[in-house]
mmCIF file of the protein (N, C-alpha, C, O) and its ligand, coordinates in Angstrom:
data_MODEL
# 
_entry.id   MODEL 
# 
loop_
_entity.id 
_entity.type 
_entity.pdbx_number_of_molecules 
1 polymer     1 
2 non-polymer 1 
# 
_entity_poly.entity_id                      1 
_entity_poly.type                           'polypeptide(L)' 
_entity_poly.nstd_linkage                   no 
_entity_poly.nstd_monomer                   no 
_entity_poly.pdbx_seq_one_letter_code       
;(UNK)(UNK)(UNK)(UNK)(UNK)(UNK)(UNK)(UNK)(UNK)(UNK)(UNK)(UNK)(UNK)(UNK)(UNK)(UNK)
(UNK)(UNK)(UNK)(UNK)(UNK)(UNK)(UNK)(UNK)(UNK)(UNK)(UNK)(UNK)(UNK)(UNK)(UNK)(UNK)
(UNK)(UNK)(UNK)(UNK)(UNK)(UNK)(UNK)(UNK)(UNK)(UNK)(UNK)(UNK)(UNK)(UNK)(UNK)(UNK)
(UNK)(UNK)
;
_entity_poly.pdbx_seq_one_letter_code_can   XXXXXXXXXXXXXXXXXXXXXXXXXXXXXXXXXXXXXXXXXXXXXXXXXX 
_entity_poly.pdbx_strand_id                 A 
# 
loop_
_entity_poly_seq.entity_id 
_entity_poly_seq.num 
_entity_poly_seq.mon_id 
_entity_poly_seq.hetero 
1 1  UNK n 
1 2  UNK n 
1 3  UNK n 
1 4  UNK n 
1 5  UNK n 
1 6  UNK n 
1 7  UNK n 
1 8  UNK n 
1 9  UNK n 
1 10 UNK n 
1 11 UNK n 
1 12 UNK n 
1 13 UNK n 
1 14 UNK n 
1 15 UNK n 
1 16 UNK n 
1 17 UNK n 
1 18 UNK n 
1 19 UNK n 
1 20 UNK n 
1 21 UNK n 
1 22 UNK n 
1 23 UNK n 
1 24 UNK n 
1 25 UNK n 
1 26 UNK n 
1 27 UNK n 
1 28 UNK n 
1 29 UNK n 
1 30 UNK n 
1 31 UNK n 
1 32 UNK n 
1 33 UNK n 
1 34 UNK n 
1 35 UNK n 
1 36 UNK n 
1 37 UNK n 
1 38 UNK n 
1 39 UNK n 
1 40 UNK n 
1 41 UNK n 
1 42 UNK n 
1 43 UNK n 
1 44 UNK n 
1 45 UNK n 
1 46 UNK n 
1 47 UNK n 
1 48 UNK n 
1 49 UNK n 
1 50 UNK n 
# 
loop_
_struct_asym.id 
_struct_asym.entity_id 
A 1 
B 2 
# 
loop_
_chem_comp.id 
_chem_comp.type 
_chem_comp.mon_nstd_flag 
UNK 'L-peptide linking' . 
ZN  non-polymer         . 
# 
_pdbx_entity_nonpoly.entity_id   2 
_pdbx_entity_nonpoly.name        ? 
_pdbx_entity_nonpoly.comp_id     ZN 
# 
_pdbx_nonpoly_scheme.asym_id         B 
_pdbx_nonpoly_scheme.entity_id       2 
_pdbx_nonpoly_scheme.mon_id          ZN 
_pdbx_nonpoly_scheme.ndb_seq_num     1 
_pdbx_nonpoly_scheme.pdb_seq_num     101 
_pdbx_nonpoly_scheme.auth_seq_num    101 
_pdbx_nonpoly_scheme.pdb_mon_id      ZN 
_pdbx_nonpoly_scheme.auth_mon_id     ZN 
_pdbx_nonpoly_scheme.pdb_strand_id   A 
_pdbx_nonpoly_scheme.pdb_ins_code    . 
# 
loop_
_atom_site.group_PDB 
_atom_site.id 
_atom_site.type_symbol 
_atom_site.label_atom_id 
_atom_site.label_alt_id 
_atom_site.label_comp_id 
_atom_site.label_asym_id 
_atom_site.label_entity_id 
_atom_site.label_seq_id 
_atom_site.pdbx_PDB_ins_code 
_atom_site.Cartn_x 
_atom_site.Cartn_y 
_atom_site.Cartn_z 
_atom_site.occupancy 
_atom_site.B_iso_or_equiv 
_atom_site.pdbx_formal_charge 
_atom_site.auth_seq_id 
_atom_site.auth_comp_id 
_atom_site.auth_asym_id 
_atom_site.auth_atom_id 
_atom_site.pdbx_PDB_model_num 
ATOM   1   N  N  . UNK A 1 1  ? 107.537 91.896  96.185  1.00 0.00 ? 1   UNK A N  1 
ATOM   2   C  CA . UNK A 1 1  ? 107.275 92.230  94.782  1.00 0.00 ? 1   UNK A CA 1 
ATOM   3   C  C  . UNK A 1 1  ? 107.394 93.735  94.592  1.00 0.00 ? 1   UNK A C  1 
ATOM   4   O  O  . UNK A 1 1  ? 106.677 94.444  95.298  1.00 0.00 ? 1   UNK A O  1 
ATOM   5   N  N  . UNK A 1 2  ? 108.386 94.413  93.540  1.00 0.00 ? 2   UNK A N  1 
ATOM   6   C  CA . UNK A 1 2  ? 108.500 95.549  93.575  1.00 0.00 ? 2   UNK A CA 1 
ATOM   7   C  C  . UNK A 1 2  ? 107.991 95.890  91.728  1.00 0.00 ? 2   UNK A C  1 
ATOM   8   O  O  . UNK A 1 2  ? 108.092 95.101  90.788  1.00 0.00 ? 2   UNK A O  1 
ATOM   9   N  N  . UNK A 1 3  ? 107.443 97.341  91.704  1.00 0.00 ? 3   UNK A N  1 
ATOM   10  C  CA . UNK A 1 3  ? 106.465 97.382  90.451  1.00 0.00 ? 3   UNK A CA 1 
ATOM   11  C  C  . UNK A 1 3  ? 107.327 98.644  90.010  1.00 0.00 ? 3   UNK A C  1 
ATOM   12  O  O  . UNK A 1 3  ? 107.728 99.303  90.969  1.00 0.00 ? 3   UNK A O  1 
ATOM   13  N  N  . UNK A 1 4  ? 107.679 99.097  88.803  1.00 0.00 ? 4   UNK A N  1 
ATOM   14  C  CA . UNK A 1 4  ? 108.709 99.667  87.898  1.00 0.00 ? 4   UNK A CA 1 
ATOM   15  C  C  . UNK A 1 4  ? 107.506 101.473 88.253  1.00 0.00 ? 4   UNK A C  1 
ATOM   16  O  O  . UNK A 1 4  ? 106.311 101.583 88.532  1.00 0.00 ? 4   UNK A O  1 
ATOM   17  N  N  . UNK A 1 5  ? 108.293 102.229 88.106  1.00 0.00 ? 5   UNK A N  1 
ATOM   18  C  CA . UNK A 1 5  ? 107.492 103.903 87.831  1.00 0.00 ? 5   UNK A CA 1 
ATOM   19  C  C  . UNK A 1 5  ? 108.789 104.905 87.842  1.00 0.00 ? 5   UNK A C  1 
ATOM   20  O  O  . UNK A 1 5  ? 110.008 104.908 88.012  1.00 0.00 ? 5   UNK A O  1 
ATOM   21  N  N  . UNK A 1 6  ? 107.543 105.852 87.507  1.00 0.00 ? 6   UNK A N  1 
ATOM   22  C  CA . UNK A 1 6  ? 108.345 107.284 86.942  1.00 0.00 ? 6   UNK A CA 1 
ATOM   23  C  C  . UNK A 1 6  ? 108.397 108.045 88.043  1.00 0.00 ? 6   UNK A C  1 
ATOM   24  O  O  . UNK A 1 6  ? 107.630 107.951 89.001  1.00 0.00 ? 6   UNK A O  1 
ATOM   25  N  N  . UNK A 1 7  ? 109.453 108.941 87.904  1.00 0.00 ? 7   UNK A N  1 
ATOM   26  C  CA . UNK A 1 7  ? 108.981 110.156 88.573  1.00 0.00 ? 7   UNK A CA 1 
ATOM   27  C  C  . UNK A 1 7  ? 109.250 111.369 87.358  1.00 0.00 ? 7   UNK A C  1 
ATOM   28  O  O  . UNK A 1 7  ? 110.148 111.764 86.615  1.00 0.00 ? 7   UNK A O  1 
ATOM   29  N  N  . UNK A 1 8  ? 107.371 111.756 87.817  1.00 0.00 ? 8   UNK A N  1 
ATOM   30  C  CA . UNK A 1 8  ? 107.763 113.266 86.160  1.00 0.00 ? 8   UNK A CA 1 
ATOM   31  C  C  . UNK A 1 8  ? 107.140 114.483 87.245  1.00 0.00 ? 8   UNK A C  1 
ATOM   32  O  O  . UNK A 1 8  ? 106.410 114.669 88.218  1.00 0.00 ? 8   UNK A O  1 
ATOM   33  N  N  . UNK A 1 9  ? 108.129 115.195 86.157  1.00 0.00 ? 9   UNK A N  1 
ATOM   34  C  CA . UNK A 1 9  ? 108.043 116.704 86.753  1.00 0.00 ? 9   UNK A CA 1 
ATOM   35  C  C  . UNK A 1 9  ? 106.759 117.321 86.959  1.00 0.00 ? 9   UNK A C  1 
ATOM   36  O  O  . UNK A 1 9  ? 106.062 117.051 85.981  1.00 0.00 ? 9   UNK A O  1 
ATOM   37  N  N  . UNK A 1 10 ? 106.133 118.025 87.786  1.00 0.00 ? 10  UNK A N  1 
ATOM   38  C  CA . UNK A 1 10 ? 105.025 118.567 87.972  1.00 0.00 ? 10  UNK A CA 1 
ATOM   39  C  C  . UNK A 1 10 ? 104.739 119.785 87.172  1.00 0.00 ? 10  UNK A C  1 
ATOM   40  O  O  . UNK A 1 10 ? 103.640 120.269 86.902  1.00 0.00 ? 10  UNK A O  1 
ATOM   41  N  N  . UNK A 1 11 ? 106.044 120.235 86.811  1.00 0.00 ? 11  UNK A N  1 
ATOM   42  C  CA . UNK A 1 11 ? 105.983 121.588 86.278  1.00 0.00 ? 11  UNK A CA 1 
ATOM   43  C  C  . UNK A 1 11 ? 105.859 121.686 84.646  1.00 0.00 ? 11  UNK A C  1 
ATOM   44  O  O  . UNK A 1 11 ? 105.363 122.522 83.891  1.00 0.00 ? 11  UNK A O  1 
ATOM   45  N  N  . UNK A 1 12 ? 106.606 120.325 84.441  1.00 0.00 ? 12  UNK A N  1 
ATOM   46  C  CA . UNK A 1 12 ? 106.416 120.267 82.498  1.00 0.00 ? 12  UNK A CA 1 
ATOM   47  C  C  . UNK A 1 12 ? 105.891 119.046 82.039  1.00 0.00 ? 12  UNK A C  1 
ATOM   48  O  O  . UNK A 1 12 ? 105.476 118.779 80.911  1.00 0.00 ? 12  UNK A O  1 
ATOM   49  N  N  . UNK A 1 13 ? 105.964 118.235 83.180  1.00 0.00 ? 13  UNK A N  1 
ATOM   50  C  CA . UNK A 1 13 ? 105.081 116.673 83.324  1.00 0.00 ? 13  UNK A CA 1 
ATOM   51  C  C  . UNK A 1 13 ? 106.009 115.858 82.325  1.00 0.00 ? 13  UNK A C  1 
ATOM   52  O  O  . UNK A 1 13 ? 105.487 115.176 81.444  1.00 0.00 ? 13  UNK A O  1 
ATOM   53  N  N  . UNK A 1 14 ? 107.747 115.950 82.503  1.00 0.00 ? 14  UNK A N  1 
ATOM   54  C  CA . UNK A 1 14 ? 108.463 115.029 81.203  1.00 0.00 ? 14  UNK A CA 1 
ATOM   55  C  C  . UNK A 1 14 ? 108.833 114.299 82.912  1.00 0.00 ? 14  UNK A C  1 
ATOM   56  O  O  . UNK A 1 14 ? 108.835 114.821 84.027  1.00 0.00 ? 14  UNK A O  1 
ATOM   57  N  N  . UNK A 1 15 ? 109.095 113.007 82.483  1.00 0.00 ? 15  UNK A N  1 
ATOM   58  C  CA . UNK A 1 15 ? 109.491 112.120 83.497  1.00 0.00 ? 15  UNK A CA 1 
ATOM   59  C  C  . UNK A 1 15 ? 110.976 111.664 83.737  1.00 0.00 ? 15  UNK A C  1 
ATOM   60  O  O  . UNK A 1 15 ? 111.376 110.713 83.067  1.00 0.00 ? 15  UNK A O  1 
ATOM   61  N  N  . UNK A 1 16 ? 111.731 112.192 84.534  1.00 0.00 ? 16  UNK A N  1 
ATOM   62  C  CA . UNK A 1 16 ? 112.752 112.581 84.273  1.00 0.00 ? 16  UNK A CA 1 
ATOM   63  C  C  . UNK A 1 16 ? 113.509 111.590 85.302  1.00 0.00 ? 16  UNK A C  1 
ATOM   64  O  O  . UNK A 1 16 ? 114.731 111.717 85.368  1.00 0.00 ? 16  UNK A O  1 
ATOM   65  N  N  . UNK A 1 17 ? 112.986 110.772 85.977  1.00 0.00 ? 17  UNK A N  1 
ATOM   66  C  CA . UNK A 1 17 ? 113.436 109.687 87.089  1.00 0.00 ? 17  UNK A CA 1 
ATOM   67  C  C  . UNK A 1 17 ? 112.644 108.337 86.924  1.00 0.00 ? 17  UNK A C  1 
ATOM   68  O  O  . UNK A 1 17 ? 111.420 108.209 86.926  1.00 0.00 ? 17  UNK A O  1 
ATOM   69  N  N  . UNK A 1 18 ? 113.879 107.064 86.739  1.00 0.00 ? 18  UNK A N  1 
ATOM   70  C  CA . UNK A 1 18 ? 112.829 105.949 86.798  1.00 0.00 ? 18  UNK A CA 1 
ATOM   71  C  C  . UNK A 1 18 ? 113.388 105.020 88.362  1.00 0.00 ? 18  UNK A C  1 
ATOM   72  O  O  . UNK A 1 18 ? 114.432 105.054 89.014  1.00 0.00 ? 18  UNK A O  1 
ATOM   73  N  N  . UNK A 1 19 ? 112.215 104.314 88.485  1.00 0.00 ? 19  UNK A N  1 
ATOM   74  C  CA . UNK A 1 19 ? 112.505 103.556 89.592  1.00 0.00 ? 19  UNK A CA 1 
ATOM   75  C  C  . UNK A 1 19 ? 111.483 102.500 90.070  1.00 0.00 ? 19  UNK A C  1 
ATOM   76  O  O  . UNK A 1 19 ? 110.537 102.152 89.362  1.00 0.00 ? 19  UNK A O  1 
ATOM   77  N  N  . UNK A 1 20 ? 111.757 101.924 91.511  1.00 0.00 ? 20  UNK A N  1 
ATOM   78  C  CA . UNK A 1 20 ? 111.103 100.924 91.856  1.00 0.00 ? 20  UNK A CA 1 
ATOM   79  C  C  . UNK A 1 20 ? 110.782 101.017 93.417  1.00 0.00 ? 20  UNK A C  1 
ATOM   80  O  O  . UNK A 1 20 ? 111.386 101.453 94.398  1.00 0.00 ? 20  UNK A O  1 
ATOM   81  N  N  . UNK A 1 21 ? 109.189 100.226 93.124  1.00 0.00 ? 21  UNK A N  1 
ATOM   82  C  CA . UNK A 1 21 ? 109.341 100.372 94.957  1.00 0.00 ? 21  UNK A CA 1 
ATOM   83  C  C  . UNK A 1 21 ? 108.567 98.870  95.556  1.00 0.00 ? 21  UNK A C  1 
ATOM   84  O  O  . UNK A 1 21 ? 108.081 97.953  94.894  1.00 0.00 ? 21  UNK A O  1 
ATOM   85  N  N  . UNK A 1 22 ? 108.631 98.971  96.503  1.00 0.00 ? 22  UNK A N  1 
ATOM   86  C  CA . UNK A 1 22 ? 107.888 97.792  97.229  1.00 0.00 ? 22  UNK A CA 1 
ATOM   87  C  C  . UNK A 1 22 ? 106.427 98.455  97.422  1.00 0.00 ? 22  UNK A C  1 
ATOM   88  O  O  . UNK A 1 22 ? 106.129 99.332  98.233  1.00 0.00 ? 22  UNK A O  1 
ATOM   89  N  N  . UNK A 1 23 ? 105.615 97.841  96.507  1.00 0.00 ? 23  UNK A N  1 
ATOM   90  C  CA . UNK A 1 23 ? 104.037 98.144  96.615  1.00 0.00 ? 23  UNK A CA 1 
ATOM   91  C  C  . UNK A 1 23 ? 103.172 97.521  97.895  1.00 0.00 ? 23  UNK A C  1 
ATOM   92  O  O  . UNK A 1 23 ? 102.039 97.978  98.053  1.00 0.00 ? 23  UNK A O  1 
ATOM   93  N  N  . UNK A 1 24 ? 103.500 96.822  98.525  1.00 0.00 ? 24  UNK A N  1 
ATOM   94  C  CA . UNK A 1 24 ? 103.002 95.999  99.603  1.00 0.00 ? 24  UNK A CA 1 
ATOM   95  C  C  . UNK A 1 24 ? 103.206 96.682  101.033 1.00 0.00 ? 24  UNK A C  1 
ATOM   96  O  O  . UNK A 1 24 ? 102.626 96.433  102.090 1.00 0.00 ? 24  UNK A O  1 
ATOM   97  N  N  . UNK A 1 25 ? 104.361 97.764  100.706 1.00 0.00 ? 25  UNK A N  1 
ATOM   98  C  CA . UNK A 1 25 ? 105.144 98.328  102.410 1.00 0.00 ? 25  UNK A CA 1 
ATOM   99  C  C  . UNK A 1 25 ? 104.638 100.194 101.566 1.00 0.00 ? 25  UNK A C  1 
ATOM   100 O  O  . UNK A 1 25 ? 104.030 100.975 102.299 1.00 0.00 ? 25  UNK A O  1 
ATOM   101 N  N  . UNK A 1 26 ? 104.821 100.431 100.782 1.00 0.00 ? 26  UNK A N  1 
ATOM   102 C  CA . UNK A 1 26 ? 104.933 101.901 100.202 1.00 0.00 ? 26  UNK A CA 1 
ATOM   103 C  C  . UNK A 1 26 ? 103.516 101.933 99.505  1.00 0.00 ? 26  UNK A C  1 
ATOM   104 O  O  . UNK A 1 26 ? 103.548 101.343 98.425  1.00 0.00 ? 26  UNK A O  1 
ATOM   105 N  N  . UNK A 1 27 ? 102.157 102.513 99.859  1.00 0.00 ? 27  UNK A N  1 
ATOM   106 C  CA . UNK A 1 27 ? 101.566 102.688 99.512  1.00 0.00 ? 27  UNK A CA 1 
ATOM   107 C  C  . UNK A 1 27 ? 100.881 103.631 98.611  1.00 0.00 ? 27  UNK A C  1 
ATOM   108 O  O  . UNK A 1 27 ? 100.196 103.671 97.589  1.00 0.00 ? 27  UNK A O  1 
ATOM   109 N  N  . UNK A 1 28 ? 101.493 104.468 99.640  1.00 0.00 ? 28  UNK A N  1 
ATOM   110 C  CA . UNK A 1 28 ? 101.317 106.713 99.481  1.00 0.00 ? 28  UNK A CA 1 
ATOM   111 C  C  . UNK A 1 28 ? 102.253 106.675 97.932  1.00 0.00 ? 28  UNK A C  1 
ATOM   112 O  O  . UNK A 1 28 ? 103.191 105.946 97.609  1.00 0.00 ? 28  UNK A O  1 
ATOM   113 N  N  . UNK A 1 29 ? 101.745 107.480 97.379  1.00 0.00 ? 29  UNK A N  1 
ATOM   114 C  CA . UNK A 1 29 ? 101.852 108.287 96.251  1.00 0.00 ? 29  UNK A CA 1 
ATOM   115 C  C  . UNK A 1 29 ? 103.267 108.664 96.510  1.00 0.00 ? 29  UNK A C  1 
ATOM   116 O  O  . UNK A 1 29 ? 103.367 108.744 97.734  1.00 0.00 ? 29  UNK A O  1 
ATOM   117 N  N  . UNK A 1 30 ? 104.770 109.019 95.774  1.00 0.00 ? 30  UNK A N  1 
ATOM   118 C  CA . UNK A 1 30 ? 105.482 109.236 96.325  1.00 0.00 ? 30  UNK A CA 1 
ATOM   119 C  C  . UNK A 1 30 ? 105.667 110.671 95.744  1.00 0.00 ? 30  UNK A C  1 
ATOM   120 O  O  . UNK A 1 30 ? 105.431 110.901 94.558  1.00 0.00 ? 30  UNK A O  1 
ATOM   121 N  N  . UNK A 1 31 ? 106.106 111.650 96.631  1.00 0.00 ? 31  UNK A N  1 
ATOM   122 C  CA . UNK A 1 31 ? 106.488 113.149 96.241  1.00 0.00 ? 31  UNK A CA 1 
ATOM   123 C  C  . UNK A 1 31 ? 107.745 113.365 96.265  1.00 0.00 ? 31  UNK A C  1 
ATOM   124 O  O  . UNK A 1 31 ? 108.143 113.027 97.380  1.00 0.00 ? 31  UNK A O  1 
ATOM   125 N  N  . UNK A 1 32 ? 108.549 113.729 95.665  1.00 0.00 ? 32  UNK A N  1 
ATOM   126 C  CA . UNK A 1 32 ? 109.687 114.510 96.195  1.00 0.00 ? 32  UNK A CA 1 
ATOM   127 C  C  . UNK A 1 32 ? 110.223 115.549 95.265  1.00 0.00 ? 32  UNK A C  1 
ATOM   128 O  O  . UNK A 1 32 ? 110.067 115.586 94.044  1.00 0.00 ? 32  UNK A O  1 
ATOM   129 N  N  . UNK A 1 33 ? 110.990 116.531 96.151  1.00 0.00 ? 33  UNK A N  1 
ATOM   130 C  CA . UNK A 1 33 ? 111.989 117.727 95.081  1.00 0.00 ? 33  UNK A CA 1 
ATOM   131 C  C  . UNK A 1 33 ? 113.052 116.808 94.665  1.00 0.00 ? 33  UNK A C  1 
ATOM   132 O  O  . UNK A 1 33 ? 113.830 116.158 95.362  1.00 0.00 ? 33  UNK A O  1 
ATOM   133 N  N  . UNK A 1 34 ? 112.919 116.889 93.256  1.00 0.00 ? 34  UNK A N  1 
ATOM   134 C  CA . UNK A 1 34 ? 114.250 116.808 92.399  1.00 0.00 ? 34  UNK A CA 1 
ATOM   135 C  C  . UNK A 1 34 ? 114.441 117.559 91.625  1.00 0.00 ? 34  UNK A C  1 
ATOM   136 O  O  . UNK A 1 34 ? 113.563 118.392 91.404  1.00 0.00 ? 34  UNK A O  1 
ATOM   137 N  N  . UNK A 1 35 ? 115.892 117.588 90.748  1.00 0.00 ? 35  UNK A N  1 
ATOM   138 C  CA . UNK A 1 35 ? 116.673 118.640 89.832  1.00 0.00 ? 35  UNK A CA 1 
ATOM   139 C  C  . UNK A 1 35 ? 115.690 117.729 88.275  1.00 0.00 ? 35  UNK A C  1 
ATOM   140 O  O  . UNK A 1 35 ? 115.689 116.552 87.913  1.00 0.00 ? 35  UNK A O  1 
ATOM   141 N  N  . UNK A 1 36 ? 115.091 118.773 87.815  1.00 0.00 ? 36  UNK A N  1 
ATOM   142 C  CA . UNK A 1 36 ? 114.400 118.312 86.027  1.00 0.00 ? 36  UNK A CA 1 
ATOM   143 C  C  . UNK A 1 36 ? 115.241 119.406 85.162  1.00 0.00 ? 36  UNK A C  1 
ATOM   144 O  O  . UNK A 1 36 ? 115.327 120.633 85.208  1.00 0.00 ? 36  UNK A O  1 
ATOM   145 N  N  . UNK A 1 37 ? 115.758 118.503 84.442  1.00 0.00 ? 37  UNK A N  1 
ATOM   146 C  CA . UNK A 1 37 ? 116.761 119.298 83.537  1.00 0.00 ? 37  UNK A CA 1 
ATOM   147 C  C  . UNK A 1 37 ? 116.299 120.639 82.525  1.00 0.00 ? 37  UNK A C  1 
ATOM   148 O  O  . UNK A 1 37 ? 116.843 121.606 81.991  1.00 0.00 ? 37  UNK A O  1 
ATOM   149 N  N  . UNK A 1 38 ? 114.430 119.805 82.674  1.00 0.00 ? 38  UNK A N  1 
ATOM   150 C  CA . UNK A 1 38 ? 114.145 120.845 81.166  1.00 0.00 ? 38  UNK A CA 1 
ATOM   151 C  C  . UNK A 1 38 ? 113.575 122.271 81.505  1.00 0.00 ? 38  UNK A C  1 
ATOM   152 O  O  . UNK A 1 38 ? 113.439 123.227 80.741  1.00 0.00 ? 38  UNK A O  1 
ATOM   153 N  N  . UNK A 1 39 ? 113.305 122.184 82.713  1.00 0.00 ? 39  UNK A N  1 
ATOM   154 C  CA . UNK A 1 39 ? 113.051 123.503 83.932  1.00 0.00 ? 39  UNK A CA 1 
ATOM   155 C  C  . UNK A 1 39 ? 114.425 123.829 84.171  1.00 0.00 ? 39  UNK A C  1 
ATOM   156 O  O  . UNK A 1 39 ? 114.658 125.029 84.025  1.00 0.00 ? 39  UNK A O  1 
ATOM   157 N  N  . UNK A 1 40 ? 115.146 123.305 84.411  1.00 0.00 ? 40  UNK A N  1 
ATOM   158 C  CA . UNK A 1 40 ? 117.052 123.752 84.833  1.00 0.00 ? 40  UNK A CA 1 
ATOM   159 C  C  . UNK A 1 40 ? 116.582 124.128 86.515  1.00 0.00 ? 40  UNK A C  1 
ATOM   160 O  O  . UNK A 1 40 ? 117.102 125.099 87.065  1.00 0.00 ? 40  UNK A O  1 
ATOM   161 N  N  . UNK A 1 41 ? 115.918 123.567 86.993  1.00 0.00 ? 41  UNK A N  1 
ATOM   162 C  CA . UNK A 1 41 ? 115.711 123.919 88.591  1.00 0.00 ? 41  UNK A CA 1 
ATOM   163 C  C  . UNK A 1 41 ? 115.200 123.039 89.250  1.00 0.00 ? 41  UNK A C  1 
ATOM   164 O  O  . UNK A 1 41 ? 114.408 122.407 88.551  1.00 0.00 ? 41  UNK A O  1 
ATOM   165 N  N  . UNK A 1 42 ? 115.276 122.557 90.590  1.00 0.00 ? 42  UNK A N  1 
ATOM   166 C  CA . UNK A 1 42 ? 114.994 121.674 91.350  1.00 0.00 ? 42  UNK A CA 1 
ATOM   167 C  C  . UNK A 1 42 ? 113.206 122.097 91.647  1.00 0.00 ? 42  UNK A C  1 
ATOM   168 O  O  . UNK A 1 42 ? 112.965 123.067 92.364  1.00 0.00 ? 42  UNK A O  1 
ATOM   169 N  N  . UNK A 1 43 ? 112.165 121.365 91.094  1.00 0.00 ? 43  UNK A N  1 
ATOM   170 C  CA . UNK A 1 43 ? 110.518 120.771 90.975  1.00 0.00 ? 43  UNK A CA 1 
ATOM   171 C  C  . UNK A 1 43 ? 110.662 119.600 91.634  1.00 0.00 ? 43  UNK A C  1 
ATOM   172 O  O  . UNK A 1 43 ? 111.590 118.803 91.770  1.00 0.00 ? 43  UNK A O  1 
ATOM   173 N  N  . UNK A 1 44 ? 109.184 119.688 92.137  1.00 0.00 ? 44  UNK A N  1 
ATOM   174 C  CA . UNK A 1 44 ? 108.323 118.484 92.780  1.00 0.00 ? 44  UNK A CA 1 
ATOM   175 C  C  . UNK A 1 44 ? 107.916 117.603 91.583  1.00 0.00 ? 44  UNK A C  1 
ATOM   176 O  O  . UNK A 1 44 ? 107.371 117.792 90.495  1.00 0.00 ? 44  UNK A O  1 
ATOM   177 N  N  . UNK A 1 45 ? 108.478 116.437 92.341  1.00 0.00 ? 45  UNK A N  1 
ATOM   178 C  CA . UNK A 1 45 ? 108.471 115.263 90.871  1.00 0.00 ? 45  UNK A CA 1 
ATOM   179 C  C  . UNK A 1 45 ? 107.555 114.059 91.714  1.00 0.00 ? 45  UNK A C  1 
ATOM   180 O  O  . UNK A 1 45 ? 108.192 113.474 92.589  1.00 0.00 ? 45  UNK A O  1 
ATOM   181 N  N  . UNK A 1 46 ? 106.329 113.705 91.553  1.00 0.00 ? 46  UNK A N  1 
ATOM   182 C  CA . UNK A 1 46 ? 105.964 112.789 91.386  1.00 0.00 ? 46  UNK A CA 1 
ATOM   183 C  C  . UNK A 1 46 ? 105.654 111.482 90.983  1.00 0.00 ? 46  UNK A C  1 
ATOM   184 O  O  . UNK A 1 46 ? 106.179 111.473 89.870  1.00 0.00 ? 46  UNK A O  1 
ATOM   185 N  N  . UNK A 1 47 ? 105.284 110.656 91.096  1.00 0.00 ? 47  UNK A N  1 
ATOM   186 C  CA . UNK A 1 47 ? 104.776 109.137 91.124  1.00 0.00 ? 47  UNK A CA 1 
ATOM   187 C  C  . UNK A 1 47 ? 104.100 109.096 90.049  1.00 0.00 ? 47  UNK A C  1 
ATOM   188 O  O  . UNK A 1 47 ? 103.092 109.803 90.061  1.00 0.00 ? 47  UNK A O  1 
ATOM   189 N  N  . UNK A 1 48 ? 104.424 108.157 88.550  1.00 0.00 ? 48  UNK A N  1 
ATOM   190 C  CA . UNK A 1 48 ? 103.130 108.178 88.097  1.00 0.00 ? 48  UNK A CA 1 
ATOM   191 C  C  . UNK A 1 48 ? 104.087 106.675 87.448  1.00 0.00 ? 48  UNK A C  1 
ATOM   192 O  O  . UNK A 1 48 ? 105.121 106.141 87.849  1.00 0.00 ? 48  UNK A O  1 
ATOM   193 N  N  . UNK A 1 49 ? 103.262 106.406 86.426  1.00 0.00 ? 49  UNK A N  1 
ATOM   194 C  CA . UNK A 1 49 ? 103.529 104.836 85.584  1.00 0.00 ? 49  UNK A CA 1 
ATOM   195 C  C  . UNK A 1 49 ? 104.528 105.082 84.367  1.00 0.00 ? 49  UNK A C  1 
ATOM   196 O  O  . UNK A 1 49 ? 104.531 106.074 83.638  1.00 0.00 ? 49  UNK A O  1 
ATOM   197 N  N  . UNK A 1 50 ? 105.247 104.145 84.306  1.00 0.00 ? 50  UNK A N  1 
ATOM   198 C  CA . UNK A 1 50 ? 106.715 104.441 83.163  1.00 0.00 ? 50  UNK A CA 1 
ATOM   199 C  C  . UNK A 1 50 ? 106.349 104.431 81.952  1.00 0.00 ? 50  UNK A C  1 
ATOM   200 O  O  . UNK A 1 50 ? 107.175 104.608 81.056  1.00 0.00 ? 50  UNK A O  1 
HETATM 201 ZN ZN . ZN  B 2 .  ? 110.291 120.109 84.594  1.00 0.00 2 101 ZN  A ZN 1 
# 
């Protein structure tokens, strides 16, 4: 069973990535650097709900 989320920018908090994960195997919060357009620079984009 995989459950729908965002990933939003840390820096302006707009959510700029959507996606899916397996909640049963992926527990942890997910972090990663991505490119957020409205910063024009690669931010730490987090896990939150779509
Ligand atoms: Zn941003």
């Amino acid at each position: 069973m995989r459950t729908l989320l965002a990933l939003a920018c840390e820096v302006c908090g707009r959510k700029n990535y959507t996606g899916s994960k397996n909640k049963t195997k992926a527990t942890e919060k997910i972090r990663v650097k991505k490119y957020c357009r409205f910063c024009r620079k690669h931010s730490p984009h987090k896990e939150t709900k779509v």
